[in-house]
C-alpha positions as CSV (number, residue, x, y, z in Angstrom):
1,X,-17.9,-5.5,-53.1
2,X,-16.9,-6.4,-56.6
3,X,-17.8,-8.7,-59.1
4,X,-16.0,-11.8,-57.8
5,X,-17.1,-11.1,-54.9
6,X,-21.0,-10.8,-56.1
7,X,-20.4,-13.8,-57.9
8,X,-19.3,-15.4,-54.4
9,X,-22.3,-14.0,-52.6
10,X,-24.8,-15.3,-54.4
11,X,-23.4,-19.4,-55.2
12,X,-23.3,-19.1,-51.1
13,X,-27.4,-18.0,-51.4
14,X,-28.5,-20.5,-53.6
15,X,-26.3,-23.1,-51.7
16,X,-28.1,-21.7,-48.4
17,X,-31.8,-21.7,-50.1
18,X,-31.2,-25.1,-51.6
19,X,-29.7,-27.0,-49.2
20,X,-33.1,-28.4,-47.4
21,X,-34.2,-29.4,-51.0
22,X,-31.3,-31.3,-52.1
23,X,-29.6,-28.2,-54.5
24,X,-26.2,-28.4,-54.9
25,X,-23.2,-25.9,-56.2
26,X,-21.9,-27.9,-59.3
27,X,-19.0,-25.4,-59.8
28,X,-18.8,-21.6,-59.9
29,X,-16.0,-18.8,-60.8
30,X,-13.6,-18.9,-63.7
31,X,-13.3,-22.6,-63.8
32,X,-17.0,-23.4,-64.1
33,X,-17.2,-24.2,-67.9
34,X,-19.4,-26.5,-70.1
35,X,-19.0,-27.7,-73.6
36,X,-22.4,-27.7,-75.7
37,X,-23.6,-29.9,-78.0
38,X,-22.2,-27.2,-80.5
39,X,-18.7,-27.3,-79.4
40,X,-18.4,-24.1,-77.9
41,X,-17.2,-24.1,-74.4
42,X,-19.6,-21.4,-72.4
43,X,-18.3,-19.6,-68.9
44,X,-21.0,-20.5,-66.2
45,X,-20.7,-18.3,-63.2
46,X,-22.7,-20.3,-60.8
47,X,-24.0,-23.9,-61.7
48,X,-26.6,-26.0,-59.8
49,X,-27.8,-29.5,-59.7
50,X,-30.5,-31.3,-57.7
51,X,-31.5,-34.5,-58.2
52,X,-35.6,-36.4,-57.5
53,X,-34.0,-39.6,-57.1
54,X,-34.2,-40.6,-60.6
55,X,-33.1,-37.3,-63.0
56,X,-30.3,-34.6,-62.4
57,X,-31.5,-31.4,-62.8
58,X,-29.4,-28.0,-63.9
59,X,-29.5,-24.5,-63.5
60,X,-27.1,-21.7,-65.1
61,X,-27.1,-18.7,-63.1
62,X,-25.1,-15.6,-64.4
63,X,-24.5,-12.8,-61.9
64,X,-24.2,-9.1,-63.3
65,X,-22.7,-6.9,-60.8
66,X,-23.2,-3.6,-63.4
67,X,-24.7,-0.3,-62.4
68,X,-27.3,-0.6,-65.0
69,X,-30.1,-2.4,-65.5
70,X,-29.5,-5.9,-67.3
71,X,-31.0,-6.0,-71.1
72,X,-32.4,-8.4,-73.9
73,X,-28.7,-9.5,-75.2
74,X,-28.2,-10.8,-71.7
75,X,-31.5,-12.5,-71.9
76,X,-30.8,-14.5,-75.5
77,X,-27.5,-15.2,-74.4
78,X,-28.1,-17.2,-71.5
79,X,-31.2,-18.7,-73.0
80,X,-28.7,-19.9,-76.1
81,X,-26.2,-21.5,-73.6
82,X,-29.2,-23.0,-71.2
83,X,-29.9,-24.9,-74.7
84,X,-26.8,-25.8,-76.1
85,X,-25.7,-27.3,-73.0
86,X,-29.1,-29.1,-72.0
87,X,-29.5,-27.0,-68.9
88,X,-32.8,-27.7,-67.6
89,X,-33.2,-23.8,-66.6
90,X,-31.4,-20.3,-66.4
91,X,-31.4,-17.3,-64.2
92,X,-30.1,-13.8,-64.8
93,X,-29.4,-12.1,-61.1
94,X,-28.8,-8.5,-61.2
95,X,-27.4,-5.3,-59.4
96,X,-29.8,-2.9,-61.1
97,X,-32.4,-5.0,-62.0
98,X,-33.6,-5.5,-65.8
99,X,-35.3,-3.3,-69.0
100,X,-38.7,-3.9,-69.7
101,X,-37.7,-5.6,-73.2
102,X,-35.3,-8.1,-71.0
103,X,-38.1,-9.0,-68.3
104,X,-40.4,-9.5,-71.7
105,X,-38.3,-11.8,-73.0
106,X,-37.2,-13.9,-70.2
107,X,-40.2,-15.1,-69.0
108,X,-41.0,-16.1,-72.8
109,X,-37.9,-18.2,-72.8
110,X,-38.7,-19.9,-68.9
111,X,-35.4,-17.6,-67.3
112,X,-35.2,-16.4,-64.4
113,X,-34.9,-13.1,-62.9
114,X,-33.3,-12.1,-59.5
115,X,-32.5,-8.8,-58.1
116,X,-29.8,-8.6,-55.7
117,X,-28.5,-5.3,-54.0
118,X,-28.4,-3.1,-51.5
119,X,-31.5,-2.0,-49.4
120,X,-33.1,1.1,-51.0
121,X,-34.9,3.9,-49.5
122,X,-38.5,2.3,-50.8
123,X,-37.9,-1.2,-48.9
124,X,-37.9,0.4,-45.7
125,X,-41.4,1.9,-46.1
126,X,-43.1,0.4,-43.1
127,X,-40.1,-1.1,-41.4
128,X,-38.4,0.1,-38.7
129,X,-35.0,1.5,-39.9
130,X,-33.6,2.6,-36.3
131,X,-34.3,2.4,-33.0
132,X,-33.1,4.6,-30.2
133,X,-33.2,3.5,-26.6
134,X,-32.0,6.1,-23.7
135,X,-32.0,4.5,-20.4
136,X,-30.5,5.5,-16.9
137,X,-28.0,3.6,-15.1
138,X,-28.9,3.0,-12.0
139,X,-26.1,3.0,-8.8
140,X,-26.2,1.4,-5.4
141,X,-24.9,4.0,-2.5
142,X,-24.3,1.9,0.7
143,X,-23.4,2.3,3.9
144,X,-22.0,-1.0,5.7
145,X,-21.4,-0.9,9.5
146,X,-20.5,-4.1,11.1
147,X,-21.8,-4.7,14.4
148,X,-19.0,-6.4,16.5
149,X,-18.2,-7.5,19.9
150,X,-17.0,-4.9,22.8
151,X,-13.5,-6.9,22.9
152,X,-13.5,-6.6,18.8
153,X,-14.8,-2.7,18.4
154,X,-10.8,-1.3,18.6
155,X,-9.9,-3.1,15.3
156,X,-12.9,-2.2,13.3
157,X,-11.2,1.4,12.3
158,X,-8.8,-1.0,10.9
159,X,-11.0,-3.6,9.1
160,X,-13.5,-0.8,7.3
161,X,-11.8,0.1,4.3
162,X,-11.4,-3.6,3.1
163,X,-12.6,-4.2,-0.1
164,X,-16.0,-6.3,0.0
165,X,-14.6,-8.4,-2.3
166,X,-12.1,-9.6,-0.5
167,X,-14.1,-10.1,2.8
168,X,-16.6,-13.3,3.5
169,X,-17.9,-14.4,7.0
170,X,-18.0,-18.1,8.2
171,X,-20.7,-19.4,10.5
172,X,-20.3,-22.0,13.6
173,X,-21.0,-24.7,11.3
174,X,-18.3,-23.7,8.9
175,X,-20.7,-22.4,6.0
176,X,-19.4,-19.8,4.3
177,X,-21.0,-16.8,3.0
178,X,-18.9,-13.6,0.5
179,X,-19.7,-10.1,1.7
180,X,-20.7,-9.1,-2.0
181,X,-23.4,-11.7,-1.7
182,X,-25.0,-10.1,1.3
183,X,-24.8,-6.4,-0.2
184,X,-26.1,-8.1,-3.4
185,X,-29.5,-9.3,-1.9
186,X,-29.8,-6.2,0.1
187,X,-29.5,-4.1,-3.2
188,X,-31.9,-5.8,-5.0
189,X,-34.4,-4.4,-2.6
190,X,-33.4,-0.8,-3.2
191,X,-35.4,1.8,-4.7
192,X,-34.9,5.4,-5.5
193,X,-38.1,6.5,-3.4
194,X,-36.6,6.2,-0.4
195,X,-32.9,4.9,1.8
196,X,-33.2,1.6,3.5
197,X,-32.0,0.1,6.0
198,X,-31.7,-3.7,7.4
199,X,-29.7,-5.1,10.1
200,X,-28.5,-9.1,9.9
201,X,-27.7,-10.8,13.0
202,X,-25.4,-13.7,13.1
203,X,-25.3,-16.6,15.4
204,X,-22.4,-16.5,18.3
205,X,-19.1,-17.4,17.0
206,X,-19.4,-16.3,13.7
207,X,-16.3,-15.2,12.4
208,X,-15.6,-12.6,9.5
209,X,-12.3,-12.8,7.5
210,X,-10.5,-10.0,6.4
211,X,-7.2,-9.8,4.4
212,X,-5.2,-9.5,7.1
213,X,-7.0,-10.6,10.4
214,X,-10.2,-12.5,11.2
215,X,-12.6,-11.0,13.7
216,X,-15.7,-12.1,16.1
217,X,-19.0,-10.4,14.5
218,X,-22.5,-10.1,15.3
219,X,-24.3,-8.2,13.3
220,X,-24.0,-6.0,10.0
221,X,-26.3,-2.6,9.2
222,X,-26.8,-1.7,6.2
223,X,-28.4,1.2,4.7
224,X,-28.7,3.0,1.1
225,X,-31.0,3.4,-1.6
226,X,-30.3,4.0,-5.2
227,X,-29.7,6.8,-7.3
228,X,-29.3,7.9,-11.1
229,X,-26.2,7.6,-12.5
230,X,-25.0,8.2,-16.0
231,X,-27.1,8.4,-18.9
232,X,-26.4,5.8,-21.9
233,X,-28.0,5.6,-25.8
234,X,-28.5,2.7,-27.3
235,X,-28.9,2.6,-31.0
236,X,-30.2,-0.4,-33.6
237,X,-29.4,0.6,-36.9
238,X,-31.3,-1.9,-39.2
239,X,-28.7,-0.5,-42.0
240,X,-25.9,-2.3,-39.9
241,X,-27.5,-5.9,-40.2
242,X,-29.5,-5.6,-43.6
243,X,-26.6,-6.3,-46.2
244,X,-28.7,-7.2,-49.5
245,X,-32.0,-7.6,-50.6
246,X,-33.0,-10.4,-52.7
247,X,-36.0,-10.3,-54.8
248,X,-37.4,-12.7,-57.6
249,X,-39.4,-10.8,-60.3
250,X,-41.5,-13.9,-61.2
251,X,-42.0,-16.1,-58.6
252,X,-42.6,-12.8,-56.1
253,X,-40.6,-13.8,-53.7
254,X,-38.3,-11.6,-51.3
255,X,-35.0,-12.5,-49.2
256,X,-33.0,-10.4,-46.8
257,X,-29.4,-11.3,-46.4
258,X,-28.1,-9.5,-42.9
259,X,-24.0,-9.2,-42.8
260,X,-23.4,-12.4,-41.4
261,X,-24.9,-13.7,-44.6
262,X,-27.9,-15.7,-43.3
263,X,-30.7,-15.6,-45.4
264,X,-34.7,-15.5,-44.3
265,X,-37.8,-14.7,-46.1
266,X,-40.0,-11.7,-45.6
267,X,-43.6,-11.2,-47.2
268,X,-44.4,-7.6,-48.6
C-alpha cells in the first residue's frame, strides 16, 4: 500500500459508513481543491457532504500514511483550512496514530481523530487469530454383484468392469433409475464399525443398460463399509481476512475492514 492508495482506502470507508445516512464523497485525490474566503486554494484529500434536508453539511478529511505518529502542526493546519473554507468539521486519520500534544489539541478545536492500520499484536488479545481443523476423509469400498438371469449369467464377466457411471437400469414401466444413485443411498448407510450388505430385487423385465449391450437383471448385492482415507488440515488464518483496523480516538468507536473491503463494527 502507499499513500494514494491509503487515500483511496479510506474515501471508499467513509463512503461505505455514510452511505445509510445520506454522506456523500464530494471529491477526493489531487483534484479535490477549495478556495477559502482568504484566497488560498487548500488540497483536500477526501471531502464529504450530507445534507438534513435543509443545510449541506462538510467534512475535510486528510489521510497521513507516515510511519510516525501525526503531531500538533497537522492538527492547526487542518483546523485553519476547516475555517477558511467554512467546513463544518475536520478529521485527521492516521497510520501511526497521533502525539499527546496533537490529540490535546484536536479535540479543543472539534477535529477528529482516526486510526487506520494494520492489525497489531494487542487487538488480537481475546480473539481468535487461527484456527486449525484436522479431519479424516472418509472412503466408500464396495463390492457390486449383479444378480442376473441363468440365460444372462455368460455375459456378466463382460458387463462388470463398466463404469457405474455410465450404467442405469429401466424398470417395466419405463422409469429410469442411474447406478451411482443406488450405490449413493447404499453408502450413506455405511459405517466404519462394521461391512454391510443389502440385496435389491427388481421386478421381471427390468432391464440394465450397459455401454455396449443391455441385459435382463434381477437383483444387485451389494456389500462394503467405509474406511479412513487421507488425512486433510484445514487452516483459518484471521490475518488473511482482517486487512485494517479502524479506530476513532473520540467517539470510541472501532471498525474492521477484511480484504474484500467490507466494513463492520466490533465492541471492545
Amino acid at each position: 500500500m502507499d499513500w494514494s492508495s491509503y487515500e483511496a482506502i479510506v474515501k471508499h470507508i467513509y463512503e461505505t459508513l455514510g452511505g445509510q445516512f445520506g454522506v456523500k464523497v464530494e471529491c477526493f485525490g489531487r483534484n479535490c481543491k477549495c478556495t477559502g474566503k482568504t484566497g488560498v486554494e487548500h488540497q483536500i484529500d477526501v471531502l464529504l457532504s450530507h445534507s438534513d434536508g435543509i443545510h449541506t453539511y462538510k467534512t475535510a478529511v486528510e489521510c497521513k500514511y507516515w510511519n510516525q505518529k501525526v503531531n500538533k502542526d497537522v492538527v492547526m493546519k487542518i483546523s485553519e483550512i476547516v475555517e477558511d473554507c467554512g467546513f463544518n468539521k475536520g478529521v485527521i486519520v492516521s497510520k501511526k496514530g497521533f502525539t499527546q500534544d496533537a490529540i490535546t489539541y484536536a479535540r479543543s478545536k472539534g477535529i477528529g481523530l482516526v486510526e487506520l492500520r494494520e492489525p497489531t499484536d494487542e487487538d488480537w488479545k481475546g480473539r481468535i487469530r487461527r484456527i486449525e481443523i484436522k479431519f479424516h476423509i472418509l472412503e466408500p469400498d464396495i463390492a457390486i454383484a449383479l444378480l442376473l438371469p441363468e440365460e444372462e449369467k455368460d455375459k456378466a464377466g463382460r458387463s462388470s468392469k463398466a463404469d457405474p457411471h455410465l450404467v442405469y437400469l429401466v424398470y417395466p414401466d419405463g422409469k429410469e433409475i442411474s447406478m451411482i444413485e443406488i450405490i449413493g443411498r447404499f453408502i450413506q448407510n455405511l459405517s466404519l464399525e462394521e461391512e454391510k450388505e443389502e440385496t435389491i430385487n427388481f421386478p421381471p423385465g427390468t432391464l440394465i443398460v450397459l455401454p455396449n449391450e443391455q441385459l435382463k437383471i434381477q437383483g444387485i448385492r451389494l456389500r462394503g463399509k467405509l474406511r479412513k482415507g487421507a488425512t486433510k488440515t484445514l487452516e483459518i488464518n484471521g490475518e488473511d481476512v482482517v486487512f485494517l483496523i479502524m479506530k476513532e480516538l473520540f467517539e470510541g468507536k472501532k471498525f474492521i475492514v477484511d480484504r474484500g473491503l467490507n466494513v463492520r463494527e466490533v465492541k471492545n
